[in-house]
C-alpha positions, 0 to 999 in steps of 0.5 A: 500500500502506497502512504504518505508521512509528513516526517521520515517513518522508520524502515521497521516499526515493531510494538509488542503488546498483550495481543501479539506484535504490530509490524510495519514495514516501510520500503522506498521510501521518498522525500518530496515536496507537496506542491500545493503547500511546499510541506516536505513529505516521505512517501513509501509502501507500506506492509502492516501485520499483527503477529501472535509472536513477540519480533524485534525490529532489529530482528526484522532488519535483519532480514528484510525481504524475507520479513517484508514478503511474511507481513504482506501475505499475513491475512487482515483482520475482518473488519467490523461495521460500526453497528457490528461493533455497538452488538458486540459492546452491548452483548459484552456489556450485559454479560458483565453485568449478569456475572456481576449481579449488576441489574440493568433494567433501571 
């Protein structure tokens, strides 16, 4: 995916969290001028993945184009319509409170 930054991105961002490891990988990177406002900006494509596993980006560095092929074939997460999501919050929402003995009929 082609993306824009207003300041030089990272070849290699990696955060690791309860939920496994964001990566984003950033290849030809280019420094240009935006006509329209004279704002210096970096242009790049961009792979994005949240792996199950804990990664480094100095590990991924390391190998770069093996990396950059993994985190482009990983499958996306689906993605949930906003009203998907309200269903979800409500059911997750009555669920804690019968577990809680909370008593939402007020």
């Amino acid at each position: 995916m082609q993306t824009s930054y207003t300041q030089q991105p990272d070849r290699v961002s990696a955060f690791t969290h309860s939920q496994g490891t964001d990566v984003f990988m950033r290849r030809d990177i280019r420094e240009r001028e935006d006509e329209e406002t004279g704002q210096t900006l970096y242009d790049c494509e961009e792979v994005q993945a949240r792996l199950a596993t804990p990664v480094t980006a100095t590990e991924i560095e390391a190998d770069f184009d093996e990396w950059w092929e993994i985190i482009a074939s990983t499958p996306k997460p689906q993605q949930h319509t906003t009203e998907e999501r309200l269903a979800q919050l409500r059911a997750d929402v009555d669920f804690i409170a019968v577990m809680t003995g909370v008593d939402l009929e007020v």
